[in-house]
C-alpha positions as CSV (number, residue, x, y, z in Angstrom):
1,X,-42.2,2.1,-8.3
2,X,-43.9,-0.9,-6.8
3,X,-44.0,-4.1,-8.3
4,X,-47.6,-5.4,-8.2
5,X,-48.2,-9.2,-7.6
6,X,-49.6,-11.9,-9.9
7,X,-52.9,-11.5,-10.7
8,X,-53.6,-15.3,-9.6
9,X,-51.4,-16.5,-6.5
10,X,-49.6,-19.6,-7.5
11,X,-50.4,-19.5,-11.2
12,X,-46.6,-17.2,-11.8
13,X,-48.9,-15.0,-14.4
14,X,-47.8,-11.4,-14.8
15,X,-50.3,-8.4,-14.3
16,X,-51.7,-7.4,-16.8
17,X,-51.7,-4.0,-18.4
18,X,-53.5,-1.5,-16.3
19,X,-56.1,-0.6,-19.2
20,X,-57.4,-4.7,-18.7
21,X,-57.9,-4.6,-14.8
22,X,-61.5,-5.5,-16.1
23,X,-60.3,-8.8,-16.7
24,X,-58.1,-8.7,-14.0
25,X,-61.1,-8.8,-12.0
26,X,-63.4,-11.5,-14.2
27,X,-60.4,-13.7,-13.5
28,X,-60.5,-13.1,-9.5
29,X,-64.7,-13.3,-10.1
30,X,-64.4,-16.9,-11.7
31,X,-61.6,-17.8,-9.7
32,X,-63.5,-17.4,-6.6
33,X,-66.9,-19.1,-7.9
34,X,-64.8,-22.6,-8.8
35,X,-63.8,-22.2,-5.5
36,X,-67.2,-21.9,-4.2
37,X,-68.6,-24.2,-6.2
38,X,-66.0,-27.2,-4.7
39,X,-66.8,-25.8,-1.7
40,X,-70.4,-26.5,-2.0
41,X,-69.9,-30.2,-3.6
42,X,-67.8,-30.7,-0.6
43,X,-70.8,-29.5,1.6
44,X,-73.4,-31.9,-0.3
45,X,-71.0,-35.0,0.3
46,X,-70.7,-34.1,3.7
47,X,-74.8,-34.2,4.2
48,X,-75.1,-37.3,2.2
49,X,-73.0,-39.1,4.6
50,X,-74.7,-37.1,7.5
51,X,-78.2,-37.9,6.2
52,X,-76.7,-41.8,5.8
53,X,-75.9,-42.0,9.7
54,X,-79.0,-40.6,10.7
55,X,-81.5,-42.6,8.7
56,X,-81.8,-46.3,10.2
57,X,-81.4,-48.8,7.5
58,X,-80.4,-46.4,5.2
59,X,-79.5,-48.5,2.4
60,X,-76.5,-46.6,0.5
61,X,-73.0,-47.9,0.1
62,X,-71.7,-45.3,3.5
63,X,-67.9,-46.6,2.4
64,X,-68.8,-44.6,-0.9
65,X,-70.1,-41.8,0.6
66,X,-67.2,-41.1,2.7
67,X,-64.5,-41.6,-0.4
68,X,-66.6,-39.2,-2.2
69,X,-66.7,-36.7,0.7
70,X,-62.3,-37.5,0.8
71,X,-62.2,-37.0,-2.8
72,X,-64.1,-33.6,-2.7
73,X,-62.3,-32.2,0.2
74,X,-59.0,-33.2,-1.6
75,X,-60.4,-31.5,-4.8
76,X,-61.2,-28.0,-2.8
77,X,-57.1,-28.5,-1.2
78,X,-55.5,-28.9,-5.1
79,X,-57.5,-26.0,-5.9
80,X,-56.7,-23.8,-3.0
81,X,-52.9,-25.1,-3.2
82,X,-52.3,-24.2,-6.7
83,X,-54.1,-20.7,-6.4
84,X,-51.2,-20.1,-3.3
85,X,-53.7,-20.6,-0.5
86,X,-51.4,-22.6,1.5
87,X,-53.5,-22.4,4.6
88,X,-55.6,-25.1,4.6
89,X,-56.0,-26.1,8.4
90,X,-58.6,-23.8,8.9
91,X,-60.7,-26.5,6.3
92,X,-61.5,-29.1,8.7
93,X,-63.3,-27.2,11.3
94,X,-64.9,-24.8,8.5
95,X,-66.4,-28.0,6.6
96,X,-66.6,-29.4,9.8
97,X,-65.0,-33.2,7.9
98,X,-65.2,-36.0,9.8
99,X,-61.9,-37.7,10.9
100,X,-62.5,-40.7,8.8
101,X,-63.1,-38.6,5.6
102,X,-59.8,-36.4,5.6
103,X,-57.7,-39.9,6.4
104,X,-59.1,-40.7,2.9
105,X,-58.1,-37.9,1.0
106,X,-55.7,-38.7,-1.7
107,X,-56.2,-42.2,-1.2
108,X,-57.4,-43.3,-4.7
109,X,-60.0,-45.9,-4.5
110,X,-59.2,-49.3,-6.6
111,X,-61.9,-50.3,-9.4
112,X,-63.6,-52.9,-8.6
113,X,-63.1,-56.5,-10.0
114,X,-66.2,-56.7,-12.3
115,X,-65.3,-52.8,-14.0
116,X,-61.6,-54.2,-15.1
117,X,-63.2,-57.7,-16.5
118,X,-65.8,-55.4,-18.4
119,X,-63.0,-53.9,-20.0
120,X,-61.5,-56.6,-21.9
């Protein structure tokens, strides 16, 4: 007899009893909507900081838009890591990310000076 795989790749959880494949599959269901939805968040940073370099005298922060682009593309490579997809190469021309945006991701952006004196 075959052994069948975990039910979530990367998560180490067991299948489940055959009479639950119903869940099995609401699992898979909501596993691939988070996915979509960081997907799509990366998508909408990515056209903010398109929109930014095509409007002249746009007047938005463009260092902020591209750390929030980084952070979402890092967000959508956790999620795809941990769920086993360890093929994330493909990402860059999919999402089509700038150069400037995936040598941010990870980097953790520092709070800035008037936030920490707030604080005390």
């Amino acid at each position: 007899m075959a052994t069948r795989k975990p039910i979530l790749p990367g998560t180490g959880s067991k299948p489940l009893d055959p009479d639950l494949d119903a869940l099995q599959y609401e699992i898979m269901q909501e596993t691939a909507q988070a996915l979509g939805r960081i997907g799509r968040r990366l998508e909408e940073a990515l056209a903010a900081l398109k929109r930014h370099d095509e409007t002249p005298g746009s007047n938005l922060n463009r260092d902020e838009l591209v750390q929030e682009a980084a952070d979402r593309a890092f967000a959508l490579f956790i999620q795809r890591d941990y769920l086993g997809l360890r093929t994330d190469h493909h990402l860059k021309a999919t999402y089509d990310i700038p150069q400037e945006v995936m040598v941010r991701i990870g980097v953790m952006k520092k709070p800035d000076q008037r936030a920490r004196n707030n604080g005390r």
